[in-house]
C-alpha positions in Angstrom: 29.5 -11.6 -20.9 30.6 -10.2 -17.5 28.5 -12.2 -14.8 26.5 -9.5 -12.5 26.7 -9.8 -9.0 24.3 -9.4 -6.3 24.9 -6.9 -3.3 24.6 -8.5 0.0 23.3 -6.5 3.0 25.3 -7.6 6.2 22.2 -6.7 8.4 19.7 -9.0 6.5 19.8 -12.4 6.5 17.4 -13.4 3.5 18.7 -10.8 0.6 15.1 -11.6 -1.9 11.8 -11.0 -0.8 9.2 -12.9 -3.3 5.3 -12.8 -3.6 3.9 -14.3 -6.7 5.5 -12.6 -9.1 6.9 -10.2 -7.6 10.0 -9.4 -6.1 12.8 -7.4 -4.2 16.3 -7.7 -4.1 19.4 -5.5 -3.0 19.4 -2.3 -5.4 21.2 -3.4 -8.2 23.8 -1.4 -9.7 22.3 -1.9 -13.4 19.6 -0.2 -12.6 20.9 2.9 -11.6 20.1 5.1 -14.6 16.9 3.9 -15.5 16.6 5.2 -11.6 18.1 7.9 -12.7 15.7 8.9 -15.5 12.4 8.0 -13.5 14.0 10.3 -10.8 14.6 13.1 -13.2 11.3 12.2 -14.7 9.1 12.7 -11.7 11.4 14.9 -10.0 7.8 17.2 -8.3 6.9 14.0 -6.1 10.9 14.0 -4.6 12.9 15.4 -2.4 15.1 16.4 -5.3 15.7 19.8 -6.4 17.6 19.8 -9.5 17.8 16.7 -12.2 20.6 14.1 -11.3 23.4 13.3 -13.9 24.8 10.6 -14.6 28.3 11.6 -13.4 26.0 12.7 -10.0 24.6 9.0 -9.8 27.5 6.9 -10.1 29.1 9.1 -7.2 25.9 8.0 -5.3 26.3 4.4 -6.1 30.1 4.2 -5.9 30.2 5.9 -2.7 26.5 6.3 -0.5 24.8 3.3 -2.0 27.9 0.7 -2.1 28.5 1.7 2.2 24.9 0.5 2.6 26.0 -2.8 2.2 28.5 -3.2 5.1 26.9 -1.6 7.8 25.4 -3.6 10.4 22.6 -0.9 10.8 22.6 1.0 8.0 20.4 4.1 7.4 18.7 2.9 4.8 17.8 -0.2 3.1 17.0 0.5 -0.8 15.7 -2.3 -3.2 14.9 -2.8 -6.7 11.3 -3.9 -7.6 10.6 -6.6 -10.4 7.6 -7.9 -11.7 8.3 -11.3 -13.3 12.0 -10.3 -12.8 12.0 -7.3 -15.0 12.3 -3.8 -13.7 9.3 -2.2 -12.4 10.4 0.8 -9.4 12.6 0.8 -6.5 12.8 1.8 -3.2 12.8 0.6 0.6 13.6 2.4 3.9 15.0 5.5 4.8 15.6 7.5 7.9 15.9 4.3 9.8 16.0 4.5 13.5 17.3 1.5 14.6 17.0 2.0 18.3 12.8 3.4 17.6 12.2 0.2 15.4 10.9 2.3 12.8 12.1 3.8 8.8 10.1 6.1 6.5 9.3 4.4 2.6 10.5 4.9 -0.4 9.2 4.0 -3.6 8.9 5.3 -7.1 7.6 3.2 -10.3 8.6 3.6 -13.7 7.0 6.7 -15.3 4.0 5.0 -17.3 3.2 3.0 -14.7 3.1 6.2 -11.9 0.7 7.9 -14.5 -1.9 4.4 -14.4 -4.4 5.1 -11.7 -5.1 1.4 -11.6 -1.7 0.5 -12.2 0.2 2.8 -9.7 -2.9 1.9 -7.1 -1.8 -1.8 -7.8 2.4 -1.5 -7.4 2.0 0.3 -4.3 0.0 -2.4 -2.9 2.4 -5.4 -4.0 5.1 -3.4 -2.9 3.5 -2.6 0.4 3.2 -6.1 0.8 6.4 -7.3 0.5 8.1 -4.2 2.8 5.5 -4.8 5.6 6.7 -8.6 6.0 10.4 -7.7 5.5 10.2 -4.8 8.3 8.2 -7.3 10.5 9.4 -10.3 10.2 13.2 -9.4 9.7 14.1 -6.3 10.8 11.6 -6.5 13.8 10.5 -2.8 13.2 7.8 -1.6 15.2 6.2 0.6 12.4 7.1 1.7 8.8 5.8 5.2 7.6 5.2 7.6 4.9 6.0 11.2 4.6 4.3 12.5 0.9 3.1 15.2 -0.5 -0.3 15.9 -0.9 -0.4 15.7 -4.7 -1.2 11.9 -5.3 -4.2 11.1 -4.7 -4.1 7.7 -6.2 -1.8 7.4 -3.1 -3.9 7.3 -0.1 -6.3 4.3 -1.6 -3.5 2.4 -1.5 -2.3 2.7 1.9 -5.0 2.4 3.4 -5.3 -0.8 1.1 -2.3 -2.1 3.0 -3.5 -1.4 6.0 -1.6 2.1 6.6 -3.8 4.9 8.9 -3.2 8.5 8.3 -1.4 10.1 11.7 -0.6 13.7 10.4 -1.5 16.5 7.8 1.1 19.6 7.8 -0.5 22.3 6.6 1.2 24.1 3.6 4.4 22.3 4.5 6.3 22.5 1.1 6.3 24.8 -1.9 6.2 22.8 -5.5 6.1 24.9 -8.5 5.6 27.9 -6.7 2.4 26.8 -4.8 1.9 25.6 -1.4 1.1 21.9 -0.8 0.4 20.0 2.4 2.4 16.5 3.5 0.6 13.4 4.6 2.0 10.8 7.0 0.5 7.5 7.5 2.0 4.7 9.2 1.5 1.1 9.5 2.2 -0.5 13.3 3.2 -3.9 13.8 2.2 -6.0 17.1 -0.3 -3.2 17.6 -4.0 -2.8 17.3 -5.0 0.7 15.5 -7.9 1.6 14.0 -8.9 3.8 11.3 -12.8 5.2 10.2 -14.0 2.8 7.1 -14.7 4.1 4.0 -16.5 2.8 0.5 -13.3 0.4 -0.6 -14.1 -1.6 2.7 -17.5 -2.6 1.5 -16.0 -6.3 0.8 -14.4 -6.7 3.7 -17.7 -5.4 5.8 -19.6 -7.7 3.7 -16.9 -11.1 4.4 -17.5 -10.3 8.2 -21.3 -9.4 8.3 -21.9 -12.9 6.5 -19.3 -14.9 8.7 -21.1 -17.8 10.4 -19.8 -16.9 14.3 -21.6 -13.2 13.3 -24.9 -14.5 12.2 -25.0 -16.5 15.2 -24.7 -14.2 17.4 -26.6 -11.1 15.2 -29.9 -10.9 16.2 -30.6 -11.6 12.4 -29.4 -15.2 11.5 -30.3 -14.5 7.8 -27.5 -14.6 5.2 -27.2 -10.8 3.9 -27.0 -10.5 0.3 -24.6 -8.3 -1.5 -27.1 -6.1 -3.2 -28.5 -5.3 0.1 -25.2 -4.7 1.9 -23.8 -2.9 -0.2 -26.7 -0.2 -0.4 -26.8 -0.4 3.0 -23.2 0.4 3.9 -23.4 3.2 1.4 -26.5 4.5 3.1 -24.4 4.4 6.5 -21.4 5.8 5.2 -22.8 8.9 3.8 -24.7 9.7 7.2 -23.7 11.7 10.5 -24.8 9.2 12.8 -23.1 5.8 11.9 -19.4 5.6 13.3 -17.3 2.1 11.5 -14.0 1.5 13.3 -12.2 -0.7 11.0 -9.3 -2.0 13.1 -5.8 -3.2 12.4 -2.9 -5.8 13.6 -0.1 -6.1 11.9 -1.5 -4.0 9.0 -4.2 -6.7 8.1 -7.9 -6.1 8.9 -8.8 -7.7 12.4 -12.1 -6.9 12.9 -14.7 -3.3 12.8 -17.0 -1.7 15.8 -20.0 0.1 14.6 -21.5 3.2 16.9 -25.2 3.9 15.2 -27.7 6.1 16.5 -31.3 5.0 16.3 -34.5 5.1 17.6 -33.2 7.7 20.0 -30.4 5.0 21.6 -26.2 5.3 20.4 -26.0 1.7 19.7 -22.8 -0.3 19.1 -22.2 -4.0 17.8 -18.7 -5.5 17.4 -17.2 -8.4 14.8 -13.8 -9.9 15.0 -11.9 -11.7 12.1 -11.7 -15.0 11.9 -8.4 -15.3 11.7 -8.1 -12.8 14.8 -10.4 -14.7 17.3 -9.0 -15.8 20.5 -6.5 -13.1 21.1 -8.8 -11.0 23.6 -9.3 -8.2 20.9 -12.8 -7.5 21.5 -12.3 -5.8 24.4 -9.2 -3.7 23.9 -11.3 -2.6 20.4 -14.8 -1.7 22.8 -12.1 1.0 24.7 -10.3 2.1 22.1 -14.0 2.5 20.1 -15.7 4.0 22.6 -13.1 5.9 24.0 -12.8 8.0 20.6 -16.6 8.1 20.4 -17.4 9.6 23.7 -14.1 11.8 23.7 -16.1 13.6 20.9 -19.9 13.1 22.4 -19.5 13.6 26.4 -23.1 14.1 26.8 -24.0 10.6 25.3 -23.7 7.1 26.3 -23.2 3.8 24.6 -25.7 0.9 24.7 -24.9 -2.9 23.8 -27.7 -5.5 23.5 -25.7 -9.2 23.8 -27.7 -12.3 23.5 -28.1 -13.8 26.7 -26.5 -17.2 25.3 -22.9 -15.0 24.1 -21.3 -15.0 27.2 -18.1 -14.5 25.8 -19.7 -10.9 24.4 -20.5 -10.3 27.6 -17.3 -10.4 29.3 -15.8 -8.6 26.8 -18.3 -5.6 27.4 -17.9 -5.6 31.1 -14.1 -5.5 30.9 -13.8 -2.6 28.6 -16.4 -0.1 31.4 -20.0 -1.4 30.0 -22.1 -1.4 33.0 -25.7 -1.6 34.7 -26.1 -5.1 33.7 -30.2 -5.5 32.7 -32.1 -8.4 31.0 -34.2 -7.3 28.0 -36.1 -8.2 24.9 -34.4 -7.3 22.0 -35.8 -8.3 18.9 -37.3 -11.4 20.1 -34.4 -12.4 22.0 -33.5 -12.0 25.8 -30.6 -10.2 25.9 -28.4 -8.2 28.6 -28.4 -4.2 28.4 -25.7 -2.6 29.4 -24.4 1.1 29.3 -21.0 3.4 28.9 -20.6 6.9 29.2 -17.3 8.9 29.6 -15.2 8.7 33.2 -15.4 11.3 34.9 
C-alpha cells in the first residue's frame, strides 16, 4: 500500500494542532472528494454557485491547494478536522491579511453532523478552539472573523460560545434561493479586551463568578448564592429593561462582567474580574469601556458605585476610570465610599 504523505506548510512551524480528541492537520489530499460531496451537499451555506466535479476538484488541489504549501504567507491556510483521527469537516483561514494580522474562517462539517443542532453547536466549538490558539499563538494574528449568512442559527450560540462578538449585520446582503438574506460578522480579538451584552447561555459562568470567594468578600452579601436562586434571578434580569450585563473578553476567554441596574431610583453598577484575569489592571479599562456604552445611550443619567470602605483596590479602579465626588456612606450595613459618573461634556 502506497504510504500517504503529509503536506507541510512552510509558514507554520508545528503542522498538527491537537485537543483531546480532536485534531487539525494540513488539508489532506484524501479528503478531497468527501470535501467535495459535503460542498455539493450544502452548497446554500457557500460561496459556491454551481456543484463542483470531480475533474473541477482535482484542478483545485493539483494547482490552488498544492501552492498553499510553499508560500511563506499564503492566502489561506485550510485544514482537515478529525475527531479521534477520522474525518469530521475541514476548513481554516481565508482572506488572510498578513500585514492587518487578521483571516476570515472557514469551516464546514460532514452533512449529518451540520443537520445535529447539538452536534453542529458542539464541532464549531472544538474547532473554534483549536483555530483561536493556532492564529494566536502561531501566526500572531490580531483577530480571526466570520462572514455568514444569516441562515444558521445554531451558528451564533456557538460563537459566542468561543468567545466571538457580533461586529456587523448587512442588511439583505445576498440572494439564496431567490430570497434576500442578511450576513453576520463576528470576530474574536486577541490581546484585546471587548465586550459583548450576556445572554441566558452565560448563566454558568455568571454563577462561577458571583460565588468566587474574592466576590463574596467584597459583595455586600458574603452569603454563598445558590443555583436555584441565581439562576431565577439572572433570568429575571435578563428579560428586563433596566439591567445592563457586560460580559467581557481577552483573548476570546471570559475575563470578567460589569452590571449597570437601575433601582430604587439610583443606576447602580458592580464589577467582577476572573480569577484567572486578576492583576492585569482590567477593572478599570472595563468601568470605561462599560460606562462609556451606558451613558453614550443615557446622557441624562449618571452612574453610582458603593465600594466597601476596606476594597481599596475597588476604589482606585473607580477613580481612574472618571468615578467622582468621593462620599462615605452606609450601604447595607457597611460604610462604604459613594461615588458618581456621568457623560464628559
Amino acid at each position: 500500500m502506497e504510504k500517504k504523505t503529509q503536506r507541510v506548510y512552510n509558514c507554520l512551524s508545528q503542522q498538527e494542532f491537537v485537543q483531546g480528541i480532536y485534531k487539525l492537520v494540513p488539508l489532506r489530499d484524501e479528503d478531497k472528494y468527501v470535501l467535495m460531496q459535503w460542498r455539493n451537499e450544502q452548497i446554500d451555506i457557500l460561496r459556491q454557485k454551481q456543484p463542483l466535479t470531480k475533474e473541477e476538484q482535482e484542478r483545485y488541489f493539483a494547482t490552488t491547494i498544492a501552492g498553499l504549501f510553499t508560500q511563506e504567507k499564503p492566502g489561506q491556510l485550510l485544514f482537515s478536522f478529525l475527531e479521534n483521527d477520522i474525518l469530521i469537516g475541514y476548513g481554516g483561514l481565508v482572506h488572510i491579511d498578513w500585514e492587518s494580522k487578521n483571516g476570515e474562517v472557514s469551516f464546514i462539517t460532514e452533512t449529518k453532523r451540520n443537520k445535529d443542532k447539538q452536534q453542529f453547536i458542539n464541532d464549531w466549538c472544538n474547532y473554534l478552539r483549536i483555530l483561536k490558539s493556532l492564529a494566536k499563538e502561531h501566526l500572531r494574528f490580531d483577530k480571526i472573523y466570520t462572514y455568514a449568512y444569516d441562515i444558521r442559527p445554531w451558528l451564533y450560540p456557538a460563537l459566542l460560545k468561543s468567545g466571538f462578538i457580533k461586529e456587523a449585520r448587512l442588511k439583505n446582503h445576498v440572494v439564496i434561493n431567490k430570497q434576500t438574506h442578511d450576513v453576520l460578522i463576528h470576530a474574536c480579538f486577541f490581546n484585546q479586551l471587548v465586550f459583548r451584552m450576556a445572554n441566558e447561555d452565560d448563566v454558568m459562568k455568571y454563577f462561577d463568578w458571583a460565588n468566587d470567594e474574592e466576590v463574596r468578600k467584597n459583595s455586600f452579601s458574603n452569603e454563598v448564592i445558590t443555583i436555584e436562586n441565581h439562576k431565577k434571578w439572572f433570568s429575571q434580569k435578563l428579560n428586563t429593561d433596566t439591567c445592563f450585563f457586560y460580559l467581557f473578553l481577552l483573548n476570546g476567554e471570559p475575563a470578567g462582567q460589569i452590571r449597570i441596574d437601575k433601582s430604587n431610583g439610583e443606576t447602580i453598577i458592580g464589577i467582577s474580574v476572573d480569577k484567572n484575569y486578576r492583576g492585569k489592571s482590567l477593572g478599570t479599562e472595563m468601568l470605561k469601556q462599560a460606562t462609556t456604552n451606558y451613558l453614550t445611550k443615557h446622557k441624562k443619567e449618571q452612574v453610582v458605585a458603593y465600594i466597601k470602605l476596606e476594597n481599596k483596590a475597588s476604589l482606585n479602579s473607580f477613580k481612574k476610570a472618571g468615578f467622582e465626588n468621593e462620599e462615605i456612606v452606609t450601604e447595607q450595613n457597611h460604610k462604604s465610599y459613594k461615588l458618581y459618573k456621568k457623560l464628559a461634556v
